[in-house]
N, C-alpha and C positions, 0 to 999 in steps of 0.2 A: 934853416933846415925845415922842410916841409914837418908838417903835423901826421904821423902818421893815422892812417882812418883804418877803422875795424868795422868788418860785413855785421849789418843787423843781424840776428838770428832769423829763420823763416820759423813763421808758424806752426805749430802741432795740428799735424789735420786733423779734424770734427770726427770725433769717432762718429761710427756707421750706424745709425739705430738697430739693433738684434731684430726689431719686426719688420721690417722695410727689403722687399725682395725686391731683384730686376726687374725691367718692364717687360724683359722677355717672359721671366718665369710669371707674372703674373697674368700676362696673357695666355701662357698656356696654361695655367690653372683654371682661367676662366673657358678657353679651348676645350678642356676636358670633359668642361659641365654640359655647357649649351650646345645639345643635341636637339632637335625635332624629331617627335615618331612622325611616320607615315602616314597615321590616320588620325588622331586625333588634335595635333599640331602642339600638343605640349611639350614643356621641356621635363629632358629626363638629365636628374645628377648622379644617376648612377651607370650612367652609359661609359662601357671601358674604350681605352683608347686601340685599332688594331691591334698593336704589338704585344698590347698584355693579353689580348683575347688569345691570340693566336698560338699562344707558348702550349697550350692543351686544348685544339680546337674541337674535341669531341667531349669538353665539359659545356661547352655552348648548346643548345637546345636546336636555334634555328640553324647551327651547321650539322646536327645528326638530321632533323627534317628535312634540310636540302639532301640532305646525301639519299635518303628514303624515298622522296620524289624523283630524283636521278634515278634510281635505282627504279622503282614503279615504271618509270618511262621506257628505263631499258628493255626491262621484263615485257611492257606491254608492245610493245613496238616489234618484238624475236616474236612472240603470240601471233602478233595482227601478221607477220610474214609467214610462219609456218600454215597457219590457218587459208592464207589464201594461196599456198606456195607460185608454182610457175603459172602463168597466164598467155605468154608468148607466143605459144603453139595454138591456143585457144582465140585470141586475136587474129591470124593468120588463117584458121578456119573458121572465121566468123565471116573475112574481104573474101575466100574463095566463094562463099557461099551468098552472100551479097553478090558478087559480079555474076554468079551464075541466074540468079535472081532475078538482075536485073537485064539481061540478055531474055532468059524466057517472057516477063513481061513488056518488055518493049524491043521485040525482035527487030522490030524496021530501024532504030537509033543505032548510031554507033556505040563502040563501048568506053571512047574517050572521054564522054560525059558522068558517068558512073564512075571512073577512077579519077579522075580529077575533081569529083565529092568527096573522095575518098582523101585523098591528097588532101582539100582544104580540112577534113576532119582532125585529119593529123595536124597539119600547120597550126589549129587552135591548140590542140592541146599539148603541142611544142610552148605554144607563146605564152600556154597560163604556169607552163613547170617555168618559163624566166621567168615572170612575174609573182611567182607564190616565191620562187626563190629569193627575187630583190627582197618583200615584203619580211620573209625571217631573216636572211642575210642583215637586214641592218640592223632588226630587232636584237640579233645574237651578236654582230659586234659592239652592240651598244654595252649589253649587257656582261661581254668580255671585257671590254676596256675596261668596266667598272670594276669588276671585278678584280682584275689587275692591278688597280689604282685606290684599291679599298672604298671603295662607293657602292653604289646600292644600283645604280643604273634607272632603267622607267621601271616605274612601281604602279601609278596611278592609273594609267589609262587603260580599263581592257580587267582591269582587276588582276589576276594571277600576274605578276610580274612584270604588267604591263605590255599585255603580249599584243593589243592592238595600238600602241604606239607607234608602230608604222602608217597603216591604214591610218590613222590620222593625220600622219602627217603626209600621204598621199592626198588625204581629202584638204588638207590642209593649199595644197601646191595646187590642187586641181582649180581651187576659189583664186589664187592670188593672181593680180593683172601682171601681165604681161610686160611687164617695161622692159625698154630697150632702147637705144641711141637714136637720134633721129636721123645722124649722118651714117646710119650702118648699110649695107648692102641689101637690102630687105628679102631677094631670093636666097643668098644664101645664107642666111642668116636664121631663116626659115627652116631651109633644106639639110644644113648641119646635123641637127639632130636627127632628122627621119636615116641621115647617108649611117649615120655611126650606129643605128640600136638596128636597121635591117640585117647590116649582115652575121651580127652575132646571133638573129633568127634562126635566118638557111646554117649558118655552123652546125648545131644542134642535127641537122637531117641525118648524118650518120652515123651518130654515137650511139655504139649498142650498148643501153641501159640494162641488159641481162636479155638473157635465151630467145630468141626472136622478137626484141623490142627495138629496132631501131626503125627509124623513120623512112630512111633508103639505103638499102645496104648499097653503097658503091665502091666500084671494082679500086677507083682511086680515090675513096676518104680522106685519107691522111692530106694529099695534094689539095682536094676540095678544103679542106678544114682550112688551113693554111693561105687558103688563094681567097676565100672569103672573109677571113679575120683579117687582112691586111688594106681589105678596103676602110674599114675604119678609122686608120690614122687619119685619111682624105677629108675625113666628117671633122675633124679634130682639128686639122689645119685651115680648113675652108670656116670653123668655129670664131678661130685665131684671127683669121685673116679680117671677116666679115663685120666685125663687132665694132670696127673704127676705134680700136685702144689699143696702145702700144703693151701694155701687159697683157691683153689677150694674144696680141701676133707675134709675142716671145714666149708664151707657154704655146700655143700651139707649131713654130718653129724648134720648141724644144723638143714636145712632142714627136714631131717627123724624125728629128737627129736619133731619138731613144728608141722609135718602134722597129724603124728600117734597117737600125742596127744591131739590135738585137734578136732580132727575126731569124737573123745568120745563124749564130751559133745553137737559138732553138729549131731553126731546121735540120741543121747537122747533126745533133744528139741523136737524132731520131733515127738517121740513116743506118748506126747498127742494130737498131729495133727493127725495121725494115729491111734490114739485110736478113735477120735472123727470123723472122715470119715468115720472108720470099713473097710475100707482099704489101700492097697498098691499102687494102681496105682493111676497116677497123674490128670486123668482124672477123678474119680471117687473122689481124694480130692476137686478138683475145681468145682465137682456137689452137694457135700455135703454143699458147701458156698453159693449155690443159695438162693435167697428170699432176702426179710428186716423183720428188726424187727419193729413193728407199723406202718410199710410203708414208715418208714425214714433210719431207720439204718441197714447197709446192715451185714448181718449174716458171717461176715468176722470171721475167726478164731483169729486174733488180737484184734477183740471188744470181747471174753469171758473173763469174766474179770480173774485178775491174772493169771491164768494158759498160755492166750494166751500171754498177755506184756511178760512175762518171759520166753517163749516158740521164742518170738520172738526177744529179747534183747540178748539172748543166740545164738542164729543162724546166728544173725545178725553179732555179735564180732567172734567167732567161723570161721563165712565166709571168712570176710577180713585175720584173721589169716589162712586157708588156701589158698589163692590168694597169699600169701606172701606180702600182700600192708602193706604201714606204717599204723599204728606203729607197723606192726608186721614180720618187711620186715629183720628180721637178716639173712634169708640165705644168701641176696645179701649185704648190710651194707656194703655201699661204701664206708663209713669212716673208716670202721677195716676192711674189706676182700677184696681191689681194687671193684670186681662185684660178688664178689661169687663165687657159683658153675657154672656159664657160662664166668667165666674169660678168660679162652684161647677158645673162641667160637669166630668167625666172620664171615662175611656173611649171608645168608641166614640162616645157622643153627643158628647163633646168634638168626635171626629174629626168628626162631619159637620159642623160647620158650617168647618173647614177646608178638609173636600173639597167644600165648598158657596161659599169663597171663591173657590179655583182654577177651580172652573167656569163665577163670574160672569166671572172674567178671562178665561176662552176664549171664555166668550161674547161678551164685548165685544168682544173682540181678533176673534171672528169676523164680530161686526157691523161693525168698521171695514172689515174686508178687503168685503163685501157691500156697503154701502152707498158706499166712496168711492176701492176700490181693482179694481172690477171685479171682487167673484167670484173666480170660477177663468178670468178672462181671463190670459192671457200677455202681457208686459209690453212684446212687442215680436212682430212678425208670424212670425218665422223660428223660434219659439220657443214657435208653438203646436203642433208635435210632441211636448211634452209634455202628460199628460190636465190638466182643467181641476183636477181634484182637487189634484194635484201642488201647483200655483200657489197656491191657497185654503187649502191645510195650509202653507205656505211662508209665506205673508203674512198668517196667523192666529199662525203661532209667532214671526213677526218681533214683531207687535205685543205678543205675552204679554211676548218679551223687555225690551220697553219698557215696562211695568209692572212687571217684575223691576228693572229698572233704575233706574225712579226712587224705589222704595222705599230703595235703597242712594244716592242722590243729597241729595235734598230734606227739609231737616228737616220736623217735623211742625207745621202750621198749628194757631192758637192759635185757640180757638172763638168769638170774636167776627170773628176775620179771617175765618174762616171763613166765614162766613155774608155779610157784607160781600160778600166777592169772588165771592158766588153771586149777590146780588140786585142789586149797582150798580155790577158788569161783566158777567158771562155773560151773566143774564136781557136785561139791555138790549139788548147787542153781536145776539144771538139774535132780538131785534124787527128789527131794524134788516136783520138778514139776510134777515127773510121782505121787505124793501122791496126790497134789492138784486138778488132773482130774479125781479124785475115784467118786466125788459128780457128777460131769455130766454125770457122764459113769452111777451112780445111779441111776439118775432120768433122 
């Protein structure tokens, strides 16, 4: 008969020493301490983590001073508006009197010469609002994200805030060589960038930035606006194409499938705006929103009900999807294509198609403010002692900020969703609106 065998006992496990934490909890103990200030590079141990600051954010010092400087800014910026109010009408008699000017001094010339000075006067200071725009545009979503993300953003360069950490980094791009493939297409590879940041130029000619500022009031705006932003994909895809990398000629193939299709349903939004204007130009939409309703509610194209929400939810999504911003940014989709269709780009040409995003975003942001926020109307009647300018730069930057913001929100859409939620909701939703503004157009 076998022996029967009995299990050893297992061991008493080692009690846990009382002093001895995880390695998790000890690295964030040490997480807590080891902050650097900004200026002087020391470390501080009494630096609190976010979430404790945050539970009473006005026992903080630097969040009641930020708030005081916002505040200062706001004040001074209504100030610097009332004080210079409308100018529009003042600009407009300044060209009659220029051309009359210049016809009595030089009778024998034609007068083509003189307005086409005139013309290029403008075209500059079209090109320095994109470019002052790029220069804050990045500055303020740097300093959004961070913010978002409990970070401090640029601090250093420029002093306050680091407010010329763009310009630097302009100057930065303007010194850096040029590299590029040596089997790329070298005209168009060149030509890409000039084809994509021209026409977001001319776009600009007929946005009325307030009471006789626009560039060229034309009779078909809306048509021009739309006929010029679409040359841009071509810069994008000729980017893609030219670079000799397969991840550039799938973000700029991605690109064409996302602008051309999305174009649709932000043209169609529009068509009840322009049915309810009676017409094309953008001046003549922004005259059609004058007034209030009972004296309070201002006859904005966004307060009709339904047609205008869906009119403007549509245009709004539609926009960012042409901006290329998340979540709709797969040309570039750093995480599967390095950068996109601007992968083998550096230096300056890198930068323009940068400063060629930021300015589709003010453009859009400019066209929502036009098309379904009134212009440079004032949002209430007691509150149009400020010029209409004011209002139009105010409800162009709210809107940028809302495209700053959902880049930091909304992950990025997967390329068949993508296309999905343009053609069997937008596209649809978008017919469907041109039905629902039969009754206004009726009565």
């Amino acid at each position: 008969m076998a022996e029967a065998t009995t299990a050893a006992p297992s061991p008493a496990p080692a009690p846990k020493p009382a002093n001895v934490t995880s390695p998790e909890k000890a690295v964030l103990s040490v997480t807590r301490q080891v902050f650097m200030t900004h200026t002087q590079g020391t470390l501080l141990a009494n630096r609190q983590w976010p979430t404790d600051m945050w539970r009473n954010v006005w026992d903080s010092f630097s969040y009641r001073r930020g708030a005081m400087v916002l505040g200062a800014i706001i004040v001074g910026l209504t100030a610097f508006g009332f004080l210079v109010g409308e100018f529009g009408e003042t600009i407009q008699f300044f060209h009659r009197n220029y051309l009359l000017w210049a016809a009595s001094e030089f009778p024998v010339m034609p007068s083509w010469p003189a307005e086409a000075l005139w013309i290029l006067v403008k075209g500059v200071i079209v090109l320095h609002i994109i470019l002052i725009n790029g220069l804050f545009l990045v500055w303020w979503e740097r300093k959004i994200s961070a913010h978002m993300q409990s970070r401090l953003g640029p601090i250093f360069v420029g002093g306050w805030h680091g407010w010329l950490q763009t310009l630097a980094d302009g100057i930065k791009l303007l010194l850096k060589e040029d590299a590029a493939p040596s089997d790329r297409d070298h005209f168009l590879h060149a030509l890409a960038p000039a084809l994509v940041f021209v026409p977001i130029l001319l776009c600009f000619a007929p946005v009325p930035f307030g009471r006789e500022l626009a560039a060229a009031n034309l009779d078909i705006g809306v048509l021009y606006v739309f006929a010029c932003s679409g040359i841009s994909v071509l810069g994008i895809v000729l980017a893609g194409w030219a670079s000799a990398n397969k991840y550039s000629l799938l973000g700029g193939l991605r690109s064409a499938a996302q602008l051309v299709s999305y174009e649709l349903p932000r043209a169609f939004s529009i068509a009840p705006v322009v049915a309810l204007a009676g017409s094309l130009s953008l001046t003549k939409v922004v005259a059609a929103q004058e007034g209030y309703w009972f004296g309070v509610i201002p006859k904005w194209f966004i307060f009709y009900p339904v047609v205008g929400q869906i009119s403007f939810i549509i245009f709004l999504i539609a926009s960012v999807a042409e901006t290329n911003r998340v979540p709709f940014d797969i040309p570039e989709a750093e995480s599967e294509l390095v950068a996109g269709f601007h992968t083998e780009y550096s230096g300056m040409k890198f930068a323009l198609f940068f400063l060629t995003e930021y300015g589709y975003v003010f453009l859009a942001s400019a066209l929502l403010s036009t098309f379904f926020m009134g212009g440079g109307a004032a949002p209430l009647p007691f509150l149009s002692v400020l010029p209409s300018w004011f209002w139009f730069v105010g409800k162009t930057m709210f809107f940028a900020f809302c495209f700053l913001w959902f880049r930091w929100t909304f992950p990025r859409f997967r390329v068949d969703r993508l296309m999905d939620f343009n053609w069997k909701f937008l596209l649809p939703w978008s017919f469907a609106n041109l039905l629902f503004v039969a009754p206004y157009l009726y009565l």
